[in-house]
C-alpha positions as CSV (number, residue, x, y, z in Angstrom):
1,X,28.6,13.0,2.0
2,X,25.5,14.2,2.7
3,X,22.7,13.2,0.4
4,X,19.2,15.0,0.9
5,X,16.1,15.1,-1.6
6,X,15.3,18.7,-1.7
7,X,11.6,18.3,-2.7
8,X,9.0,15.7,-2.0
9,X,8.4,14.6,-5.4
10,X,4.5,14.4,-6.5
11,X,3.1,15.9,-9.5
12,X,2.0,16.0,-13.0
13,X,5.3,13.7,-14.0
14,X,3.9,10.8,-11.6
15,X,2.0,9.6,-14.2
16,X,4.7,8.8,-16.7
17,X,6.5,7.0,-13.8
18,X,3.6,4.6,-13.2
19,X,3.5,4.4,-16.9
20,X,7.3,3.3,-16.6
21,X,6.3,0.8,-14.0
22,X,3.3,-0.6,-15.3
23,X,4.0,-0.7,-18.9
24,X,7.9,-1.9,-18.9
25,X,7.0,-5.7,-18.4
26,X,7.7,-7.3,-21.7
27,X,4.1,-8.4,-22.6
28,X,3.0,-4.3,-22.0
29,X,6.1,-3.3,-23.5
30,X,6.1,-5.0,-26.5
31,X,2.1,-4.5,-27.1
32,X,1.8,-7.8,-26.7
33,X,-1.5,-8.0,-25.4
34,X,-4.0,-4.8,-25.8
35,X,-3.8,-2.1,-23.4
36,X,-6.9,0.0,-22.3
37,X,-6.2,3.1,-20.3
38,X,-8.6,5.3,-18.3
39,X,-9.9,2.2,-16.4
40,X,-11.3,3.7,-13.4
41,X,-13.1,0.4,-11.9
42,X,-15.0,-1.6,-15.0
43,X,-14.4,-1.6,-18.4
44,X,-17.5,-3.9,-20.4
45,X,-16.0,-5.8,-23.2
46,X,-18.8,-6.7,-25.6
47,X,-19.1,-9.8,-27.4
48,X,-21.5,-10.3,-30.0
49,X,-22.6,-13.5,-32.3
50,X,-24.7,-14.1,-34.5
51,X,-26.6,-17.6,-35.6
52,X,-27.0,-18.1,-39.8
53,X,-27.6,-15.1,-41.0
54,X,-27.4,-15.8,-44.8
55,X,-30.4,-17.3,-46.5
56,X,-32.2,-17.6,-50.1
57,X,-32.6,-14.5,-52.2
58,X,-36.5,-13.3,-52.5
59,X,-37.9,-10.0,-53.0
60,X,-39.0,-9.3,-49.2
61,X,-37.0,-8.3,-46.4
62,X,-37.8,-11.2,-44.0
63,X,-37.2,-10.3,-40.3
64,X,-36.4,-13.0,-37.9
65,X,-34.0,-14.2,-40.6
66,X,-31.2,-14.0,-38.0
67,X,-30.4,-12.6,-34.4
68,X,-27.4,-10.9,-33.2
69,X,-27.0,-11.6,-29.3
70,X,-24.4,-9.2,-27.5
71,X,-23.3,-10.6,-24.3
72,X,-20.4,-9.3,-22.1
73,X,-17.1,-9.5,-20.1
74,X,-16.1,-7.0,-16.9
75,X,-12.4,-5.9,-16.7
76,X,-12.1,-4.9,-13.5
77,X,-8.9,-2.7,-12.6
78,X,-7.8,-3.2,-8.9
79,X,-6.2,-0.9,-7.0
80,X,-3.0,-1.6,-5.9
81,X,0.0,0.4,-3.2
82,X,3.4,0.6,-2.9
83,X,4.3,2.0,0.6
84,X,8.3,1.3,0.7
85,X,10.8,2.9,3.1
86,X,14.5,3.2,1.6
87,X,17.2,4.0,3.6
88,X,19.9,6.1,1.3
89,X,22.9,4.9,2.7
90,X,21.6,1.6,0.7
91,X,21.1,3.3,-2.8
92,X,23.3,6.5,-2.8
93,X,26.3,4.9,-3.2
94,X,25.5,3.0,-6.4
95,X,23.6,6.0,-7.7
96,X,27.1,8.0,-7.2
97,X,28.8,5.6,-9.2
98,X,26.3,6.1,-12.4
99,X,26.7,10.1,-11.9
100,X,30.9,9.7,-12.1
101,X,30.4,7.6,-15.1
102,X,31.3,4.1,-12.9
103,X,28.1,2.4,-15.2
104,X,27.1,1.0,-18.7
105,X,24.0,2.6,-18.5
106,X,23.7,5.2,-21.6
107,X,20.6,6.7,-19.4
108,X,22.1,8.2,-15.8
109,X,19.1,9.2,-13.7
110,X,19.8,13.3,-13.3
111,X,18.6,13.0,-9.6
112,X,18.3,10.8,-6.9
113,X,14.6,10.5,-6.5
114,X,14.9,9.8,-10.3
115,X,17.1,7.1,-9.1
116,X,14.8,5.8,-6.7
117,X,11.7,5.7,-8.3
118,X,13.6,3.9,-11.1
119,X,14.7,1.0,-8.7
120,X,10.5,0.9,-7.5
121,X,9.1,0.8,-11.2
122,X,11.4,-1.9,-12.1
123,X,10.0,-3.8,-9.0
124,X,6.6,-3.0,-9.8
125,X,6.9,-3.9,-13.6
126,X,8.1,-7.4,-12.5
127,X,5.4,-8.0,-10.5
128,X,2.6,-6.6,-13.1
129,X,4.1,-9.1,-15.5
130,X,3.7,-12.2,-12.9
131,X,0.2,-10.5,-12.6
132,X,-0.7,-10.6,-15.9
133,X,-0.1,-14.2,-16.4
134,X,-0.6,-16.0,-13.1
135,X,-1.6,-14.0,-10.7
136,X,-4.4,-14.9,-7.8
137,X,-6.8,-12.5,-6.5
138,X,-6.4,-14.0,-3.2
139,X,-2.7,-13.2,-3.0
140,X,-1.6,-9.4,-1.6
141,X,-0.8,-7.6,-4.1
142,X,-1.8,-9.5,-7.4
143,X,-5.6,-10.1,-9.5
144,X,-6.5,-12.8,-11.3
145,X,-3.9,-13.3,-14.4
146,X,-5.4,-15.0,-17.5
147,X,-3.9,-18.3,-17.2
148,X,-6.0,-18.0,-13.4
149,X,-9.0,-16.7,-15.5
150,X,-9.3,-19.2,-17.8
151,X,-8.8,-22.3,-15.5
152,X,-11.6,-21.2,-13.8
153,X,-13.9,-20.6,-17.0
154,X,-16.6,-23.4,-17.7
155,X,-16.9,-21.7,-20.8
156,X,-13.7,-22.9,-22.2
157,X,-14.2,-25.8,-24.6
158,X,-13.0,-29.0,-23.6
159,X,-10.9,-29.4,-26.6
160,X,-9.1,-25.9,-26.1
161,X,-8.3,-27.1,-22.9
162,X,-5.2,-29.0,-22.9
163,X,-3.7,-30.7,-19.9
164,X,0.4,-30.2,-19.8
165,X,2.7,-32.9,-20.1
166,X,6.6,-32.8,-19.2
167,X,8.2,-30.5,-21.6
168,X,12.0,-31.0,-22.7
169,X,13.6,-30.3,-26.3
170,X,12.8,-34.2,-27.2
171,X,9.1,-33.6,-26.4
172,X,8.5,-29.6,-26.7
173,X,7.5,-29.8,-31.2
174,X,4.3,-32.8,-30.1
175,X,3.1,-30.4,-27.2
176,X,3.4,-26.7,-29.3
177,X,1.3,-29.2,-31.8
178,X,-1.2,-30.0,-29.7
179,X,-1.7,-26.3,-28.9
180,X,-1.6,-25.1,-32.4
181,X,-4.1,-28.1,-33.4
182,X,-6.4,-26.8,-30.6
183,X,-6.8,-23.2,-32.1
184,X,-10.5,-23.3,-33.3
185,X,-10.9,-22.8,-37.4
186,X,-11.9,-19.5,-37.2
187,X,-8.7,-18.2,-35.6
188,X,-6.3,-20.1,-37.6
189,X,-4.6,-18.1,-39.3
190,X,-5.4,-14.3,-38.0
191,X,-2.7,-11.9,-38.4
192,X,-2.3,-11.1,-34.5
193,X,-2.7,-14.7,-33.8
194,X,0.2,-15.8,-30.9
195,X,1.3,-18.6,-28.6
196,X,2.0,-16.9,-25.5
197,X,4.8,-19.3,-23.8
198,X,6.4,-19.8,-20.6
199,X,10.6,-19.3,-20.6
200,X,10.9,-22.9,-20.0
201,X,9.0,-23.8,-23.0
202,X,11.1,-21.6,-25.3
203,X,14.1,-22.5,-24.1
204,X,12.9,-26.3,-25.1
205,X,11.9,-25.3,-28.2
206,X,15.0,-23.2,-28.9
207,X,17.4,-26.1,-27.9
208,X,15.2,-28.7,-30.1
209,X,15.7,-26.3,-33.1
210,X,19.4,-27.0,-32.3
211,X,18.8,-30.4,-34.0
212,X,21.2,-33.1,-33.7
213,X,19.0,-35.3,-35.0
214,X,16.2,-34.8,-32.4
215,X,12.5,-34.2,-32.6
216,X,12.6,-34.1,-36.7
217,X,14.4,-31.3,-37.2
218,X,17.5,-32.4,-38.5
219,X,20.9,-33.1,-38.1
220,X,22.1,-29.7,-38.0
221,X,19.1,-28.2,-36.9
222,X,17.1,-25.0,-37.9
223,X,19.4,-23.5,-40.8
224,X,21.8,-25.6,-40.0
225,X,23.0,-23.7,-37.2
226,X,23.0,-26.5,-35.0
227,X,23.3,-25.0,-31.2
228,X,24.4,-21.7,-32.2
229,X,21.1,-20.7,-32.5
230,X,20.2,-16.8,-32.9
231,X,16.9,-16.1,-33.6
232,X,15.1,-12.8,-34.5
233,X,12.0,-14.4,-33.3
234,X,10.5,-17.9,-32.6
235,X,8.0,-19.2,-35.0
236,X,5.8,-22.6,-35.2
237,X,3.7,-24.0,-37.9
238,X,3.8,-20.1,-38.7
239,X,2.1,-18.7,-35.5
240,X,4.5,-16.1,-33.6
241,X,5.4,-17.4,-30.2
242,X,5.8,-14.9,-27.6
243,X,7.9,-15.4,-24.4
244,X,5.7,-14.4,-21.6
245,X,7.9,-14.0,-18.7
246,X,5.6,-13.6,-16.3
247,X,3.8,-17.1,-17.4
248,X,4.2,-20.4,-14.9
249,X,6.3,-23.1,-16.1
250,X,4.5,-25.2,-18.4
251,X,1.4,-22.7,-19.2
252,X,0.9,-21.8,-23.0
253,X,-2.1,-19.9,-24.3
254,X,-2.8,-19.6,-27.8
255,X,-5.1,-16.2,-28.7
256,X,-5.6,-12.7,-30.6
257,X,-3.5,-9.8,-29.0
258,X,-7.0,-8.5,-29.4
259,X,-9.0,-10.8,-27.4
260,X,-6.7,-10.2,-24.5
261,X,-7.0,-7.1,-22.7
262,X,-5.1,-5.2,-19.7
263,X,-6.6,-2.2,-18.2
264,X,-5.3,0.5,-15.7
265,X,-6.1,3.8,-15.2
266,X,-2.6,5.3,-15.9
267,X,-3.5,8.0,-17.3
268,X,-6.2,9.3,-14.4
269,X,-6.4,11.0,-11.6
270,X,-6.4,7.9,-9.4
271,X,-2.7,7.2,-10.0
272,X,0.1,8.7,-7.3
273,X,3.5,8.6,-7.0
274,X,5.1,10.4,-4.0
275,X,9.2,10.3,-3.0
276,X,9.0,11.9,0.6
277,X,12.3,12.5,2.1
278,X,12.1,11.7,6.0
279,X,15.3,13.4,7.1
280,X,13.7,16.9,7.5
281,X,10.9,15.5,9.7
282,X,12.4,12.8,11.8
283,X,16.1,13.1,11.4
284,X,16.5,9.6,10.0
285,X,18.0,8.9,6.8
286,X,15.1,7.4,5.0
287,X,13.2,7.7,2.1
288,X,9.3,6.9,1.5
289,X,8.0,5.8,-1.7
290,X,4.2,6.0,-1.9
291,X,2.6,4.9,-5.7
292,X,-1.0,4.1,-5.9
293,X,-2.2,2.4,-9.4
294,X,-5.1,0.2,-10.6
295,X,-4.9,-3.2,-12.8
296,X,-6.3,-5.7,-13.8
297,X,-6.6,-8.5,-17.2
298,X,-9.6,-9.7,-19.0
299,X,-10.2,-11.8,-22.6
300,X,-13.1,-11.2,-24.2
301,X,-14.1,-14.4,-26.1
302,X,-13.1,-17.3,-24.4
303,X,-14.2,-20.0,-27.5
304,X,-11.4,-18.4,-29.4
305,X,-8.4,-19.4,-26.8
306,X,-6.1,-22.4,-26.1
307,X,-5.3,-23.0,-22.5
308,X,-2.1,-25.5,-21.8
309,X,-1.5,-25.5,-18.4
């Protein structure tokens, strides 16, 4: 069979595919963390505080009764590349099998360079999520993830920064504790409040609500299920966890989905995906895949996070 990509594929479309790619990690997926688009370089996230504003009642208006300081964090959206060659004989015979219905897919792909850039944006996702959580500017390919951020941030209180112990289903209930006892006053309690967790932790956590008579549960565990656990979603002392994929074993991060930001400029003009089909100009059966994309994360007030790591 012969298999040829009648077009080099670049155009207006390209942006939903980086879209596909950037935003089909779980954390972007699920809006788990705020997403700002139309980040060309820098995006300024203000903070403001204020000291005691509220005093006794008198007839004047008093200036100097308070001040409002604005200070300020810088997103800063990388730019990253893919530049991938693909031979078809590797990929055309699975994406045959999806077109004759060989597949449990609902979705088939209606052409192969629909089929390719799928295979690259779930690549690219899966890296973006590592990003997001522990990713080091230093390392090809990645930016600083906001576990990486916040290690490195004197700003962090002491108190909020908690020091991980060895996590198992006996111990995992004392450390989400210690997290959720960290979480300053003032965020207690916020609708959008989460505990971002590693899949280690949860897993710990899910196999503790199992019971048995471990960690004060209960006999029979969490509604007296026991090990046939099937949850909907994983709660503690009331704060939604979230299973951040992309986190390092261990990590947890208590915050506001709106303190933590990712930005990328998916919808400008600096994004590019390209699917250029080598067979017409060197004879070879390959395949180039050329995407271009910018990324980056950033909190915005680093007094209201918990870093366990």
């Amino acid at each position: 069979m012969s298999l040829a990509i009648t077009t080099t594929y670049a155009g207006e479309f390209s942006g939903k595919y980086i879209a596909a790619a950037l935003l089909s990690g779980d954390t972007l997926a699920n809006n788990e963390i705020t997403i700002l688009p139309n980040v060309r370089y820098k995006s300024v996230l203000q903070k403001a505080s204020t000291d005691n504003i509220v005093r006794d009642a008198n007839c004047d208006f008093q200036k100097g009764q308070g001040t409002l300081t604005l200070t300020e964090k810088v997103l800063i959206a990388e730019e990253f590349q893919v530049n991938l060659e693909l031979c078809k004989k590797e990929l055309h015979q699975s994406w045959e099998a999806l077109e004759m219905g060989y597949s449990v897919f609902a979705e088939i792909p209606a052409s192969f360079s629909d089929f390719v850039l799928g295979h690259v944006a779930a690549k690219v996702a899966d890296k973006t999520e590592k990003n997001i959580w522990q990713g080091v500017n230093a390392n090809p390919g990645e930016f600083d993830g906001l576990a990486t951020l916040l290690a490195a941030d004197g700003d962090l209180p002491a108190a909020q920064d908690l020091v991980a112990a060895a996590v198992d289903p006996a111990t995992i209930i004392a450390e989400l504790g210690r997290v959720a006892d960290a979480i300053p006053t003032a965020v207690y309690g916020k609708d959008d409040l989460r505990i971002y967790v590693s899949s280690d932790i949860a897993r710990a956590y899910t196999r503790a609500l199992g019971g048995f008579a471990a960690a004060g549960v209960g006999a029979n565990g969490f509604d007296n299920k026991g090990t046939n656990q099937v949850l909907g979603g994983l709660y503690f002392d009331g704060i939604q966890l979230v299973v951040a994929k992309g986190m390092a074993d261990g990590t947890m991060i208590a915050a506001e989905k709106s303190n933590l930001f990712f930005g990328t400029g998916l919808l400008s003009d600096q994004q590019e995906v390209r699917v250029i089909d080598m067979s017409e100009t060197d004879g070879s059966q390959n395949i180039r895949v050329v995407m271009r994309f910018t990324a980056g994360v950033q909190y915005a007030q680093v007094t209201d996070i918990v870093l366990y790591s």
